[in-house]
C-alpha positions, 0 to 999 in steps of 0.5 A: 521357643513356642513356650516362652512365644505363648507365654509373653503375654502372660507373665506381667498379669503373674507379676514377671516383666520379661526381657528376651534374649536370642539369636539373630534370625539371620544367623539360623537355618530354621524355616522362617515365619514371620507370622510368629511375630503378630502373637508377641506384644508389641512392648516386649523387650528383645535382644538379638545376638550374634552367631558364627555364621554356618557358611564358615563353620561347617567347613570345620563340621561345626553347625550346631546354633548353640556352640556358633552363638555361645561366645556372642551369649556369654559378651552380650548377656554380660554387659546386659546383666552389668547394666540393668537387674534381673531376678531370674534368667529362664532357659527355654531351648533346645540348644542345650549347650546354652544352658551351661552359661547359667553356671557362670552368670549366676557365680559372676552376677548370683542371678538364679537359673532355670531350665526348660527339659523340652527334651533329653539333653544327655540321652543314653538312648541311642548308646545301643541303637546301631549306628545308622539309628543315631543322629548325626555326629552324635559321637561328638554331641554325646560327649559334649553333652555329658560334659556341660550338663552337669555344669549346668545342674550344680548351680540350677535353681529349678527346672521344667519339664515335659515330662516327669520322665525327664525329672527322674533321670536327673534327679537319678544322675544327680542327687542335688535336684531334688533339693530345687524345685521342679514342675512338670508343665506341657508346651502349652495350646494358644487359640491366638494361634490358630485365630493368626492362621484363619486371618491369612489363610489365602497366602497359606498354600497346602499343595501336597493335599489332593481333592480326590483324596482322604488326606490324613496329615502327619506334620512333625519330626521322623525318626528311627524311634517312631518306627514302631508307631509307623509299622502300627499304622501301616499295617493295620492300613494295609490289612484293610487296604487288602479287604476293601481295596474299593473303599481304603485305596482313596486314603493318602498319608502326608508326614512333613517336615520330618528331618531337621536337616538342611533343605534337600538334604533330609533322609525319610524314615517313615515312607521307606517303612511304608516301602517295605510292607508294600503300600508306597503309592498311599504314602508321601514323605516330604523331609524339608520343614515348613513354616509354622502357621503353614503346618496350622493350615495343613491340619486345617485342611487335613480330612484327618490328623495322625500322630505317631508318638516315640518309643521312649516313654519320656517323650512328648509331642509338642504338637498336640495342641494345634492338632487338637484345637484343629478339631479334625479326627485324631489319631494318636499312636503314643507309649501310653506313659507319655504326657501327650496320650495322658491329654488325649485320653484327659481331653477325649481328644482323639483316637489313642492307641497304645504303642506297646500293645499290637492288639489293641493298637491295631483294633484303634487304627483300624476303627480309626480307619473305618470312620474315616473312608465311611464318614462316620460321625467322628468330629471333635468330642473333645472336652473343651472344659478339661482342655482349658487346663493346658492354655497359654494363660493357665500354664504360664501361671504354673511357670511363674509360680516356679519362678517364685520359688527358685528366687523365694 
């Protein structure tokens, strides 16, 4: 969603008109934010479609957004095509399943497609992990994954991802991608954003925060794949907690939003870490998701920001740019293959320490730490001249000129 809501008022200026097609709010439960909304032109055409509502198809343990909208995609996008010409149809989600329609339209209206990788979509990365590690229902998800997406790759015209990764992957599964023309293009970083996010500070509450606190603020997903960066953290925290209870114990963590589950109904996978190695008065877990510019004001109010990245070296942290445009101390705890600690370490954006390197990630953390309770001189160094390489403007500019080649 963000990469095509930070792109719209680029592509006309890189010669594509574009016209978007989604899903009805009303038929999601994702967190509403009406302020998304003020960063899209005014004259973009969009279309929104029908979905089965949850309330009726939960009742046959069916939740996910792309099988409720698929049969409403599939009518609506027809009639659409029937009656006016498109060059290119762009898949920018993680709904996956969507992308196997791409297959049909292009034999029914020979229209090529493009996929977004914004993340894996058949993963064998939970196959060995214990089952309490999967997520939920991934019996089902796995095999319907393994089913539609090479339905979607035989006809695929070009495909972006996040990371190169990701590429690998199916160029390995399937052969045929590397007669297509594919790109590696991070999320992009939009001022306009942030500019949204000043404008209405005052209807923005960040309540969790305290003023008699050092609030370090993690605002993203959990899960069971952070748990090393977590454990990281937590005891190089703890370690010095130990030494210096005077000066470490006024640090509290916040990780929000951490669970994509329906509100109140989350599990945490980070404060129960904290539990074990004993420091869960210093540690908050709030698993509901918050709205978009909320978590902008979060980090704006944070006295520090904090980023535990996965142990899958293809991931990568669509949240890295609000947090560096914050211009907050940053501290990344990343597989260092990942595209994300690649922008850090390019932008001297922050703190990064290695995931895969306990030595070195503790001797980070900690001088991390250290800056932070004796509030040293760490404001933003960042290269702002490097960091203009990942705009809205410069990336779109990249997409686009993948859309030339796929229709060329």
């Amino acid at each position: 969603m963000h990469r095509v809501r930070l792109s719209l008022p680029y592509y006309e200026e890189n010669g594509w008109l574009p016209t978007v097609v989604c899903v009805d709010h009303r038929y999601y439960e994702m967190v509403d934010d009406p302020l998304m909304l003020e960063s899209i032109p005014k004259h973009i055409k969009i279309h929104l479609v029908k979905a089965f509502p949850k309330k009726w198809t939960s009742k046959v343990g069916l939740g996910s957004l792309a099988l409720r909208s698929y049969f409403f995609y599939k009518r609506y996008v027809d009639q659409l095509l029937k009656k006016e010409h498109f060059d290119l149809i762009f898949f920018s989600t993680t709904e996956f399943p969507l992308c196997a329609l791409g297959s049909h339209w292009k034999r029914k209206f020979n229209i090529p497609y493009i996929i977004d990788m914004q993340d894996p979509w058949h993963t064998e990365y939970y196959q060995n992990k214990p089952k309490a590690e999967r997520p939920p229902k991934y019996w089902f998800s796995y095999r319907l994954n393994k089913y539609l997406e090479p339905i979607a790759m035989a006809a695929v015209s070009g495909i972006i991802s996040v990371s190169d990764e990701y590429i690998k992957v199916l160029v390995h599964r399937y052969p045929e991608v590397k007669k297509i023309p594919v790109a590696v293009i991070t999320f992009p970083a939009a001022v306009k954003d942030l500019e949204i996010a000043e404008a209405n500070k005052k209807t923005l509450a960040t309540p969790l925060l305290t003023d008699n606190s050092i609030n370090l603020v993690y605002v993203g997903r959990g899960g069971h794949d952070l748990k090393q960066a977590a454990m990281l953290l937590f005891n190089a925290f703890s370690s010095r907690l130990a030494e210096r209870p005077d000066l470490f114990s006024s640090i509290k963590f916040y990780f929000i939003g951490t669970s994509y589950a329906p509100k109140g109904t989350g599990l945490s996978t980070i404060k129960p870490i904290a539990d074990t190695i004993g420091i869960s008065e210093y540690v908050h877990e709030q698993t509901d998701r918050i709205p978009y510019f909320e978590t902008l004001s979060y980090l704006n109010n944070a006295d520090g920001l904090i980023i535990l990245g996965s142990d899958d070296p293809g991931y990568t942290a669509s949240k890295i740019y609000p947090y560096i445009l914050s211009k907050k101390p940053l501290l990344a705890i990343f597989n260092l293959k990942s595209s994300a600690a690649t922008i850090i370490r390019d932008c001297n954006a922050g703190s990064l320490a290695n995931i895969s390197d306990n030595n070195q990630s503790e001797a980070v953390v900690s001088d991390f730490l250290d800056s932070i309770v004796q509030q040293s001189n760490i404001s933003s160094q960042t290269n702002w001249e490097n960091f203009s390489a990942y705009s809205a403007k410069s990336l779109t500019q990249e997409q686009c000129v993948l859309f030339n080649q796929a229709v060329s």
